[in-house]
MIDOSE-1310 file (N, C-alpha, C; in nm, 2 decimals, decimal comma, always signed):
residues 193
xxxx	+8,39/+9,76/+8,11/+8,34/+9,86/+8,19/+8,32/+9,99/+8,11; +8,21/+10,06/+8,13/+8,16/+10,17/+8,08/+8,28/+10,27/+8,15; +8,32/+10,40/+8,07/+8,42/+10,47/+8,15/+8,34/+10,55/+8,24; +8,41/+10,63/+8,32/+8,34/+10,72/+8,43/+8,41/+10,84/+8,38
xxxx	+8,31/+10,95/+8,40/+8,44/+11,02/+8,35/+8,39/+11,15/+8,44; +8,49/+11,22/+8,54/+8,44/+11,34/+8,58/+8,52/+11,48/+8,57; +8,43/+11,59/+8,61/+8,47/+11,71/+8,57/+8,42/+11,79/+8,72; +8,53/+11,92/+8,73/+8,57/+11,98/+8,80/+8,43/+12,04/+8,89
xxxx	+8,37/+12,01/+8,97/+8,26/+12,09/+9,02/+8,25/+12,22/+9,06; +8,17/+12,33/+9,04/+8,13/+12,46/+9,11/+8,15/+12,45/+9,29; +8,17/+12,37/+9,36/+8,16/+12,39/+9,48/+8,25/+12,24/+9,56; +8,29/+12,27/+9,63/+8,37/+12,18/+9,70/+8,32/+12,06/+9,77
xxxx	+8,40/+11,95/+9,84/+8,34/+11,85/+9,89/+8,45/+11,77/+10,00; +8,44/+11,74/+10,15/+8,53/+11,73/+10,21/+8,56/+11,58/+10,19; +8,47/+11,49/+10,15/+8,49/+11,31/+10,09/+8,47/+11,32/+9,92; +8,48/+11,20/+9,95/+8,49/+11,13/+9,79/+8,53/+11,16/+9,72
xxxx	+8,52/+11,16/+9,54/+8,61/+11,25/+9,44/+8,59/+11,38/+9,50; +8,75/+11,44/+9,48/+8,78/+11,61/+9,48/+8,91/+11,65/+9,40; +8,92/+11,73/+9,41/+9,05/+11,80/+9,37/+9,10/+11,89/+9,43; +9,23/+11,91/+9,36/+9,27/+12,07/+9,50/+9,25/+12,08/+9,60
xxxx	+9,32/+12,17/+9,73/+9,26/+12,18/+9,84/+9,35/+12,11/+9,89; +9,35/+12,07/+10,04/+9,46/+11,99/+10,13/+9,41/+11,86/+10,11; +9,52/+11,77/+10,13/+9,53/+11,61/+10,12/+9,44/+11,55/+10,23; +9,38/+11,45/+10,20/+9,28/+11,36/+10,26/+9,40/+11,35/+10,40
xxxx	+9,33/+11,34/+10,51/+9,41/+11,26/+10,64/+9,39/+11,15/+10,63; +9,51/+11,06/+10,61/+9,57/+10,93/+10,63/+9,69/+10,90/+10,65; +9,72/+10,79/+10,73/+9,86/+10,71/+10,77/+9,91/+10,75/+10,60; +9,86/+10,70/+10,54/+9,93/+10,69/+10,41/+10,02/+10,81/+10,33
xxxx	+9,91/+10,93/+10,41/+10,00/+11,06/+10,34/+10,07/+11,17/+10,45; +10,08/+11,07/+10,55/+10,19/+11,13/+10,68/+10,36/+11,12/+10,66; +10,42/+11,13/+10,77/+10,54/+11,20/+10,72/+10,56/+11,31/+10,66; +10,72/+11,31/+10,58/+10,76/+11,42/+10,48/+10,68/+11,40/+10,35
xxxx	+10,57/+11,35/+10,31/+10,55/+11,30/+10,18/+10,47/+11,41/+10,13; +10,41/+11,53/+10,21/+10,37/+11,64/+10,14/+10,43/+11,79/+10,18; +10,59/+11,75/+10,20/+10,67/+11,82/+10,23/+10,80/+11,85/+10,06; +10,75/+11,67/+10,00/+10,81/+11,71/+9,86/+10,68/+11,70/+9,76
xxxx	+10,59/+11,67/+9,79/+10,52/+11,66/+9,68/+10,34/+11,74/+9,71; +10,28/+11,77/+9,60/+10,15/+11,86/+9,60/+10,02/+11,80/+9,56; +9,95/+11,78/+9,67/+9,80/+11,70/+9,58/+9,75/+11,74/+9,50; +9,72/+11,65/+9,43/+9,64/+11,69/+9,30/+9,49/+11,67/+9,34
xxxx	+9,46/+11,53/+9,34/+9,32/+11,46/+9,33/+9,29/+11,35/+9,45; +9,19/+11,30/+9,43/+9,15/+11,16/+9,49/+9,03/+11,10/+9,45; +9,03/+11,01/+9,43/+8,92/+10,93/+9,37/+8,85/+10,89/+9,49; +8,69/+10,88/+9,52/+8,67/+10,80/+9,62/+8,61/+10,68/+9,60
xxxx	+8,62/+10,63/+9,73/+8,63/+10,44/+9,75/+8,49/+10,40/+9,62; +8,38/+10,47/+9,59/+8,30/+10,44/+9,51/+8,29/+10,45/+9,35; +8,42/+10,51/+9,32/+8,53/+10,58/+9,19/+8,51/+10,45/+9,10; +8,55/+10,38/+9,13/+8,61/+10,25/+9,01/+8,59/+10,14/+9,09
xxxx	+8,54/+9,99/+9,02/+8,54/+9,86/+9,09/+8,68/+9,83/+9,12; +8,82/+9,92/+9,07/+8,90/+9,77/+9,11/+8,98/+9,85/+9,25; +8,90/+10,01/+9,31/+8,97/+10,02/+9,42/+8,92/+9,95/+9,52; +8,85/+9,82/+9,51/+8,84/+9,78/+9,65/+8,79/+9,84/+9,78
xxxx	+8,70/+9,95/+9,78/+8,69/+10,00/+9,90/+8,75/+10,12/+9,93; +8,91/+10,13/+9,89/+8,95/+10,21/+9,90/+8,94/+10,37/+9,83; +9,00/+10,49/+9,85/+9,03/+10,60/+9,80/+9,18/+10,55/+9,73; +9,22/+10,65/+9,62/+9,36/+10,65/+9,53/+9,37/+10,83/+9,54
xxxx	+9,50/+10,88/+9,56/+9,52/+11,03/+9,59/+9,63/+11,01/+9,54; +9,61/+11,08/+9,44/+9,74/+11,17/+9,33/+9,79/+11,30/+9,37; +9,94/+11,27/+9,36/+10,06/+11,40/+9,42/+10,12/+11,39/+9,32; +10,19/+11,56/+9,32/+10,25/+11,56/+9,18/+10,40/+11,63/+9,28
xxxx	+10,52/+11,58/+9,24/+10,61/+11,61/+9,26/+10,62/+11,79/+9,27; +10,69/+11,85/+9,40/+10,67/+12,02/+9,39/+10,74/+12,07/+9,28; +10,71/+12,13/+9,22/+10,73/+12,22/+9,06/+10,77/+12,11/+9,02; +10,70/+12,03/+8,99/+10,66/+11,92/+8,88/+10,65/+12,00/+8,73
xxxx	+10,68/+12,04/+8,63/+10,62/+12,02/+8,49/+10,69/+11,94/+8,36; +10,66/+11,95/+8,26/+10,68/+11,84/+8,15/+10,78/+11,88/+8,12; +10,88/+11,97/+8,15/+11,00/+12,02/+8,09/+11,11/+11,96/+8,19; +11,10/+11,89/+8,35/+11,15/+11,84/+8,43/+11,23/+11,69/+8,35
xxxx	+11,36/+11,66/+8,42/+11,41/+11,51/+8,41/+11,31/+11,37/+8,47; +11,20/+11,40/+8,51/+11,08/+11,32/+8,59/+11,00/+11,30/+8,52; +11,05/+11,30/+8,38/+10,85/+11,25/+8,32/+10,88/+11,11/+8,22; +10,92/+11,04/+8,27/+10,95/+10,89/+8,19/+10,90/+10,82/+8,30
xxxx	+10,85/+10,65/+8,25/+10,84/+10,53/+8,32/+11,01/+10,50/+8,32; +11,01/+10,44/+8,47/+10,94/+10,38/+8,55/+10,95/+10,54/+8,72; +11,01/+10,66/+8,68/+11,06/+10,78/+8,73/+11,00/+10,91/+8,69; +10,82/+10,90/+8,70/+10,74/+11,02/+8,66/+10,73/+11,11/+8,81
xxxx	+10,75/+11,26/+8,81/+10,76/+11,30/+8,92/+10,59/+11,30/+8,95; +10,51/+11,18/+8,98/+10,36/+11,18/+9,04/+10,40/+11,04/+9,12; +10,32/+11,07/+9,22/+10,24/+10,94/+9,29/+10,11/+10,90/+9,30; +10,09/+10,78/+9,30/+9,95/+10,75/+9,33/+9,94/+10,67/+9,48
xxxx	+9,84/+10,71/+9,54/+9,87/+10,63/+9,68/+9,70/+10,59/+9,73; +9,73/+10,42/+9,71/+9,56/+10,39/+9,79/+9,54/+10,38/+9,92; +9,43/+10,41/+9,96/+9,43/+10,39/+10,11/+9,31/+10,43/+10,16; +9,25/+10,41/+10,28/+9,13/+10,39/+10,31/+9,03/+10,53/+10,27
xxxx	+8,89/+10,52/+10,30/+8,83/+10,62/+10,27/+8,89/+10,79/+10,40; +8,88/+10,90/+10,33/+8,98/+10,94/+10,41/+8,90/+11,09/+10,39; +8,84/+11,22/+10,51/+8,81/+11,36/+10,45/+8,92/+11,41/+10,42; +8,92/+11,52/+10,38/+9,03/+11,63/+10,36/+9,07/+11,63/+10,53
xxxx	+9,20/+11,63/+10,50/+9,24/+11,64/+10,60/+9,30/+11,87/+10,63; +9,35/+11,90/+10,75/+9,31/+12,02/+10,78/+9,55/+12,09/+10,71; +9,60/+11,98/+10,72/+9,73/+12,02/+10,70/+9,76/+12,07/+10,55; +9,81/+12,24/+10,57/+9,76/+12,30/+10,43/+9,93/+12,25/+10,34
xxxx	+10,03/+12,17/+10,43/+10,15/+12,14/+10,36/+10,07/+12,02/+10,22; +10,15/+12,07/+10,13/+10,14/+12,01/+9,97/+9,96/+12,04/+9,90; +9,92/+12,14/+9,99/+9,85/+12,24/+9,88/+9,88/+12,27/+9,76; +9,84/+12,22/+9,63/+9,89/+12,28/+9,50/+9,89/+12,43/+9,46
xxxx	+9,94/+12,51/+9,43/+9,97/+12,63/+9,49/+9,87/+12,69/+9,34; +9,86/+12,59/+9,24/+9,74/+12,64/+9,09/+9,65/+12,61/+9,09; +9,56/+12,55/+9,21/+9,45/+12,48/+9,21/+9,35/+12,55/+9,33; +9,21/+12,56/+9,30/+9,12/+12,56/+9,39/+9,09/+12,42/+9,43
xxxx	+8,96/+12,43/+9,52/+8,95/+12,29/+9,61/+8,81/+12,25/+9,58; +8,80/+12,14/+9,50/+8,63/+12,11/+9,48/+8,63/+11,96/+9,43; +8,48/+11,94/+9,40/+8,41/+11,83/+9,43/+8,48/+11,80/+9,30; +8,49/+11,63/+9,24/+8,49/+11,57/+9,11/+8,35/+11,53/+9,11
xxxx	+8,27/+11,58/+8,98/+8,13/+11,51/+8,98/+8,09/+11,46/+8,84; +8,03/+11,37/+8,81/+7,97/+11,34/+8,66/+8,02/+11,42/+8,55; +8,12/+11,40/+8,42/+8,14/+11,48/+8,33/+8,00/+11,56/+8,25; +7,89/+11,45/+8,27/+7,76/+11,51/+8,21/+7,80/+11,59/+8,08
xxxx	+7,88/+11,49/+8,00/+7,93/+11,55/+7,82/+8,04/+11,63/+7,89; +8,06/+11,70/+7,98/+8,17/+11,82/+7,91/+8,28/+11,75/+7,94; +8,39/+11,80/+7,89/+8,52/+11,72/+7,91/+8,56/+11,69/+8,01; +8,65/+11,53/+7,99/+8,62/+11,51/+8,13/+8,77/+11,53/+8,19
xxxx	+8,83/+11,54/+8,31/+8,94/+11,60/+8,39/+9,01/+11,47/+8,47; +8,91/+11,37/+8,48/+8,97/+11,20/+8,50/+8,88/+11,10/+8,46; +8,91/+11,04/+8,37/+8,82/+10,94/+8,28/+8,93/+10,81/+8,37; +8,84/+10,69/+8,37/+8,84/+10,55/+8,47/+8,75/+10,46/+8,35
xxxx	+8,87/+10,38/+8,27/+8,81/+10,31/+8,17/+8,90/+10,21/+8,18; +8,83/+10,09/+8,08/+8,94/+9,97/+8,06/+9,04/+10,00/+8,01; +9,03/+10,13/+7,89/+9,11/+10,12/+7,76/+9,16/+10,34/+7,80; +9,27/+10,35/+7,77/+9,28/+10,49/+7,78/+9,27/+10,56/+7,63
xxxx	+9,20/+10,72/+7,63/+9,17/+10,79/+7,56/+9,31/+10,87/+7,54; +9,38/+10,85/+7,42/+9,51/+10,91/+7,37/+9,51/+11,02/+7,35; +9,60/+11,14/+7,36/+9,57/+11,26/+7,29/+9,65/+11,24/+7,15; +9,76/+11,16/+7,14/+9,85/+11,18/+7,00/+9,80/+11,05/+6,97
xxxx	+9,81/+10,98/+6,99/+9,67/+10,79/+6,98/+9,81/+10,74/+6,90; +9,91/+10,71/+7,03/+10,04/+10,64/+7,00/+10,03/+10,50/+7,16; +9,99/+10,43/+7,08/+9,95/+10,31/+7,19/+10,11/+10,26/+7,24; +10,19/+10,32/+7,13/+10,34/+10,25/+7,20/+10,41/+10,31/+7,37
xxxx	+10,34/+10,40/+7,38/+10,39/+10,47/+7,50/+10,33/+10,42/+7,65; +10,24/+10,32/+7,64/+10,23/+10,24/+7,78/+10,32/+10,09/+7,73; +10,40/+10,09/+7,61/+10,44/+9,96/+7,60/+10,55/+9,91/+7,72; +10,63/+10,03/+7,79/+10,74/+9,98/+7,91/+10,65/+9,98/+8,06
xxxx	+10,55/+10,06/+8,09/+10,45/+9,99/+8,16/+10,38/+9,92/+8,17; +10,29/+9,81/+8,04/+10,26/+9,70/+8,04/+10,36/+9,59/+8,04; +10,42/+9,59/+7,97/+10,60/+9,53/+8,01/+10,64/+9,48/+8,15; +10,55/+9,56/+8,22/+10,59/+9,57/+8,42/+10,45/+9,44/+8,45
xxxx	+10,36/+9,43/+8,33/+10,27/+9,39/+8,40/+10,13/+9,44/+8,47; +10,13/+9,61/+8,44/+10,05/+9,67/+8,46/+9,94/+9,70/+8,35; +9,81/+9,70/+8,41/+9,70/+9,74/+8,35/+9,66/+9,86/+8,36; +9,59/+9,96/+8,26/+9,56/+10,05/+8,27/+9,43/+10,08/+8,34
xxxx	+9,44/+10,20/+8,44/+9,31/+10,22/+8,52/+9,24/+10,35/+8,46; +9,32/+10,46/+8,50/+9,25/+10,62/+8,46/+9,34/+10,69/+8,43; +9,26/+10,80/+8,39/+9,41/+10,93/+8,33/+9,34/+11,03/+8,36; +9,42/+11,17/+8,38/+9,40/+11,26/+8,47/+9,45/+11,36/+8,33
xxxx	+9,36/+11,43/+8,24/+9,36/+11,57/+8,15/+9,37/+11,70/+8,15; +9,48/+11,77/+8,17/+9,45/+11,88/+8,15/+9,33/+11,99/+8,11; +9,34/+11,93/+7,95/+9,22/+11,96/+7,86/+9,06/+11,98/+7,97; +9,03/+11,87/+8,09/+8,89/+11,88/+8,17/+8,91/+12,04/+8,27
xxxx	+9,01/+12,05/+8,28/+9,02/+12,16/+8,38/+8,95/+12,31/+8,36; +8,89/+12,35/+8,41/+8,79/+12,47/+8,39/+8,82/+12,59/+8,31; +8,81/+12,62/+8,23/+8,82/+12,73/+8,17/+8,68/+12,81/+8,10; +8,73/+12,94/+8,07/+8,63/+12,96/+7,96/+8,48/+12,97/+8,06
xxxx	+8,43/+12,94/+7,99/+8,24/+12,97/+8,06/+8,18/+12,88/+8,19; +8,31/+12,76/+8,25/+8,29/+12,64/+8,30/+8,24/+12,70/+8,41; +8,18/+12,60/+8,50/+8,07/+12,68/+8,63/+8,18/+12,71/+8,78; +8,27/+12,60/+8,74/+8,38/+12,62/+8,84/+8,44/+12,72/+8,80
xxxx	+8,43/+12,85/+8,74/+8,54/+12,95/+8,74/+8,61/+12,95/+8,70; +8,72/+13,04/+8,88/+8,83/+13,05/+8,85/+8,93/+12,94/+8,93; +8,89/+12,84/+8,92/+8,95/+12,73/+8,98/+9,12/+12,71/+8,95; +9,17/+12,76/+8,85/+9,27/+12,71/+8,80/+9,38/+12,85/+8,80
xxxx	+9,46/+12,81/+8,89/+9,53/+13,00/+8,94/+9,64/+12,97/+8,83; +9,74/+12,91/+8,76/+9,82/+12,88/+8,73/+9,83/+12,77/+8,55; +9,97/+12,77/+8,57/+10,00/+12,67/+8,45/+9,92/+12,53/+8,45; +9,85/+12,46/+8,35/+9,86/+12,34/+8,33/+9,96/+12,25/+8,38
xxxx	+9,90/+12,15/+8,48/+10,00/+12,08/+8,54/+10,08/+11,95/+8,46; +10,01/+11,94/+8,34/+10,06/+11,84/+8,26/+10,07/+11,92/+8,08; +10,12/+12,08/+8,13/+10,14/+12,11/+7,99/+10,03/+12,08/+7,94; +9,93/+12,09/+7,91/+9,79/+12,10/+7,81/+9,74/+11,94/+7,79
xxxx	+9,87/+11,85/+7,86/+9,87/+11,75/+7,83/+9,75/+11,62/+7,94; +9,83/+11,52/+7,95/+9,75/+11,36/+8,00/+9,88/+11,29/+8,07; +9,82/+11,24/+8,21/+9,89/+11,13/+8,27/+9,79/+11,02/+8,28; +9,87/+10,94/+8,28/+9,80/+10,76/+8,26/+9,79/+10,71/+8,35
xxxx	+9,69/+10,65/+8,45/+9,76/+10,54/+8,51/+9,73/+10,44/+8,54; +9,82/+10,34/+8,52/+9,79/+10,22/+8,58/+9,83/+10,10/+8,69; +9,81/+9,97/+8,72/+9,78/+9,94/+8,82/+9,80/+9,78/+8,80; +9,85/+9,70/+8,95/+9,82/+9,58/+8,92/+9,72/+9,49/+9,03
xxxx	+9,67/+9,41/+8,96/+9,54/+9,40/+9,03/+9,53/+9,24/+9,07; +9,48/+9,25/+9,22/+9,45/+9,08/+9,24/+9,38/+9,02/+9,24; +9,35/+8,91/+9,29/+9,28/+8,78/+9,24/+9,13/+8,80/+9,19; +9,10/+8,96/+9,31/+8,98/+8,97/+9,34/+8,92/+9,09/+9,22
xxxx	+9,04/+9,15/+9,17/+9,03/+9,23/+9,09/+9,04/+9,36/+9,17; +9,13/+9,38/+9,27/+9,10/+9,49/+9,35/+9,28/+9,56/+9,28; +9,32/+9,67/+9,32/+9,44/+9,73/+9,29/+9,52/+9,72/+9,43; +9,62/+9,67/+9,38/+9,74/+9,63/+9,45/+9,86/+9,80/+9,49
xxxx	+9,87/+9,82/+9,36/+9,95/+9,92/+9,33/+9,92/+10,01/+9,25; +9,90/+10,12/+9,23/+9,86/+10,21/+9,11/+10,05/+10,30/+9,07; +10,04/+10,33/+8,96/+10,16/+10,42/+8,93/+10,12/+10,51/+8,76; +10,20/+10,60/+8,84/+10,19/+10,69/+8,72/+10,25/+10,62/+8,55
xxxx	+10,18/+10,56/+8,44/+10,24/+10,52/+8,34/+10,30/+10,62/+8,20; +10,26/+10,73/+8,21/+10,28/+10,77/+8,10/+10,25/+10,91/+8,08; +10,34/+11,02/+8,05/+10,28/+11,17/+8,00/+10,20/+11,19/+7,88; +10,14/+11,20/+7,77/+10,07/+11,22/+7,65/+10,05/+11,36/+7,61
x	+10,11/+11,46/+7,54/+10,07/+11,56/+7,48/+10,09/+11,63/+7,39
C-alpha cells in the first residue's frame, strides 16, 4: 500500500479525519474514559483499508509527556479506540488543552502529522524498538509526528497552544488484523525521538 499521509488543515471538520477539538460521540468513548484521558485524533472510516468501515480515535493519557513512567510497550499512556463512523461529539471533557480543532487533509508534500503505511517512517531508524510489539503479533498501521504539527508559515496557524505532545517526537501504531484484513485491535507500539 502506498502511504497516506496527512497534515493539519486551515479550517475544521465535524467527520472524518480531524484533530483536536472534542471527541467523536460514541458508545465507545462514554463513561469515565475522557475524564482520564485527552483526544488527540481520529482517523475516518475511509483513512486506511484495514479499518473496515470503521473510525480509530486516539487519546493521550491527561498530562501525558515523554518524561512520564507510561511510555514503554505493552503500558504507553495512549489509546487507540475503533468504532463506528462517529461526528464530534458536543462534550468538551478530554479536550486537549494544546490543540486547536481541525480537519486532517492530504499532506500534499508538507510533512505529514499521521502517515498510514505498511512499513513505519523512523525518526532514529532503530527497527528494534517495535521488536516487543511484533513479539505480541502485531502489525504496524500508522504513526502520529510531532514534526507534521503546524508551525512556522503553516496555513493552520496558531493551532498548536502548547508543548509537543510526543516531545518533538513519534508514536507507532499497530494492530491485529482478521481474516478479512480488517483491525481487530489497534495499540499504541512505540515512542521514537
Amino acid at each position: 500500500m502506498a502511504p497516506v499521509e496527512f497534515d493539519v488543515a486551515a479550517q475544521d471538520s465535524r467527520v472524518g479525519s480531524r484533530v483536536g477539538g472534542t471527541a467523536p460521540r460514541c458508545l465507545a468513548l462514554e463513561g469515565d474514559l475522557l475524564d482520564r484521558y485527552d483526544y488527540l485524533l481520529t482517523l475516518g472510516a475511509d483513512a486506511a483499508p484495514w479499518s473496515g468501515g470503521r473510525e480509530v480515535s486516539v487519546l493521550l493519557r491527561r498530562g501525558f509527556t515523554i518524561a512520564a513512567d507510561d511510555v514503554e510497550y505493552p503500558g504507553i499512556g495512549a489509546k487507540a479506540v475503533l468504532h463506528p463512523p462517529s461526528p464530534r461529539g458536543d462534550d468538551v471533557r478530554g479536550v486537549h488543552p494544546g490543540l486547536g480543532s481541525a480537519a486532517l487533509v492530504d499532506a500534499g508534500g508538507r510533512t505529514a502529522f499521521v502517515r498510514i503505511a505498511d512499513e513505519p517512517a523512523l525518526i532514529q531508524n532503530e527497527p528494534s524498538y517495535a521488536a516487543a510489539v511484533e513479539a505480541d503479533g502485531y502489525r504496524f498501521l500508522f504513526q502520529v509526528d510531532d514534526d507534521g504539527l503546524p508551525h512556522g508559515d503553516h496555513p493552520a496557524g496558531e493551532f498548536l497552544f502548547g508543548d509537543y505532545p510526543f516531545g518533538y517526537g513519534a508514536i507507532y501504531f499497530y494492530g491485529a488484523l482478521d481474516e478479512h484484513g480488517h483491525a481487530t485491535v489497534v495499540v499504541p507500539g512505540f515512542l521514537d525521538f
